[in-house]
C-alpha positions as CSV (number, residue, x, y, z in Angstrom):
1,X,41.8,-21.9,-34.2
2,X,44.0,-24.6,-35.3
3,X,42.9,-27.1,-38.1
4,X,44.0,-30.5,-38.7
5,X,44.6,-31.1,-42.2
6,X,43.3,-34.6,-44.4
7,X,44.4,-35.0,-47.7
8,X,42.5,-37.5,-49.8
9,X,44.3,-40.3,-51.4
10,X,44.0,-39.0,-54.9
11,X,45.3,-35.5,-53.8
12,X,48.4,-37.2,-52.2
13,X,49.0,-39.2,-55.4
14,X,48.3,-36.5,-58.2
15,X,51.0,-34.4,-56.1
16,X,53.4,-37.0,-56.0
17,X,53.8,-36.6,-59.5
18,X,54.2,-33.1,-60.1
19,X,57.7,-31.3,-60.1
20,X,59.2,-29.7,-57.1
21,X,58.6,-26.2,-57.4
22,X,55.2,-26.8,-58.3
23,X,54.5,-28.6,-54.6
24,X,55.8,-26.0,-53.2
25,X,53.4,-23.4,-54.4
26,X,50.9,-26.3,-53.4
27,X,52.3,-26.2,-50.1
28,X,51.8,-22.5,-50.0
29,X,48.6,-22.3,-51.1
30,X,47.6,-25.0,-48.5
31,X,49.3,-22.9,-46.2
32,X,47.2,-19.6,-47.0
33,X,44.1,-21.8,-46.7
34,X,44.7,-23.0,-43.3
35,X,45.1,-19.5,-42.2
36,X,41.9,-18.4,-43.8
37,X,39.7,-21.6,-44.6
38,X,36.6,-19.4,-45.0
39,X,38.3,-16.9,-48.0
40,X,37.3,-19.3,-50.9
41,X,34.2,-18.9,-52.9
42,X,31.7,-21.9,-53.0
43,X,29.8,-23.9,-55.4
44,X,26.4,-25.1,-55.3
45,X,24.2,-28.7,-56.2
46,X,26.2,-31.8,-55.3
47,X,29.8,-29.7,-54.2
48,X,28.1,-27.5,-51.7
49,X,29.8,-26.6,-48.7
50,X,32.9,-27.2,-50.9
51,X,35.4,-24.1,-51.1
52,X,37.7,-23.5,-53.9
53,X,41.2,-21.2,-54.4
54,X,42.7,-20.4,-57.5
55,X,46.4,-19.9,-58.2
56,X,48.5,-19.3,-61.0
57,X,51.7,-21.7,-61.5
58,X,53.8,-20.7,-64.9
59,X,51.0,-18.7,-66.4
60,X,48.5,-21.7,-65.7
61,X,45.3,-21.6,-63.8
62,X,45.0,-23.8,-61.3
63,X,42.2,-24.7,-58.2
64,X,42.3,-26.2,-54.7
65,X,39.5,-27.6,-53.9
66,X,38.9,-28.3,-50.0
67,X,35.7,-28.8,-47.0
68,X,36.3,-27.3,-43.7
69,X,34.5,-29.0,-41.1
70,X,34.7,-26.9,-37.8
71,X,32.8,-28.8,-35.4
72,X,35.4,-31.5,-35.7
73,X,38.4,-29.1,-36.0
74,X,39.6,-30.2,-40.0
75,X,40.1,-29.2,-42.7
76,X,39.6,-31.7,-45.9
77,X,41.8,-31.3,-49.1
78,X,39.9,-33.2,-51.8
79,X,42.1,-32.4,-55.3
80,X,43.3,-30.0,-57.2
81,X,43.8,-29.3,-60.8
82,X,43.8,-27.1,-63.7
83,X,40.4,-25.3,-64.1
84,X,39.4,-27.5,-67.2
85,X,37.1,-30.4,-66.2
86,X,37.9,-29.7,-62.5
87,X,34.2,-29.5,-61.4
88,X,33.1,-32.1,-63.2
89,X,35.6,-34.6,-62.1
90,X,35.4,-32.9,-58.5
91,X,30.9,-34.1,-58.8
92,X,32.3,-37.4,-59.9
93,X,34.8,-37.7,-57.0
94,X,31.9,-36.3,-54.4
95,X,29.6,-38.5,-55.2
């Protein structure tokens, strides 16, 4: 099954910013989630339902975080960051 992919606007601009071999490991790791949306663990309280993958990019931890909605047939990027604050700005974005 084939998903549609939505990036949110703060997702598109965050990305914009970062160097080029850094959205390319995005771009892989988007890649990896499309072909198993279901893989990444998930939260509870106001981010349920929201799945997360972690990645390393020059010894940095970093997470995607993402909602796939198969009734509909998409799959919803929401950020992505480096683990520090990243579920409390993730609430703040959710809400």
């Amino acid at each position: 099954m084939s998903l549609n992919l939505i990036s949110s606007p703060i997702l598109l601009r965050t990305k914009k910013k970062q160097t080029e071999g850094f959205q390319k490991e995005l771009d892989k790791q988007v890649k990896s989630i499309l072909e198993n949306p279901l893989a990444g663990k998930s939260k509870k309280g106001v981010i349920k339902g929201v799945g997360f993958q972690k990645f390393k990019y020059k010894n940095q931890l970093y997470l995607i975080s993402y909602e796939p909605d198969f009734k509909k047939k998409e799959l919803y990027l929401y950020t992505f960051g480096a683990h520090e604050g990243f579920y409390r700005d993730l609430e703040r974005y959710v809400r």
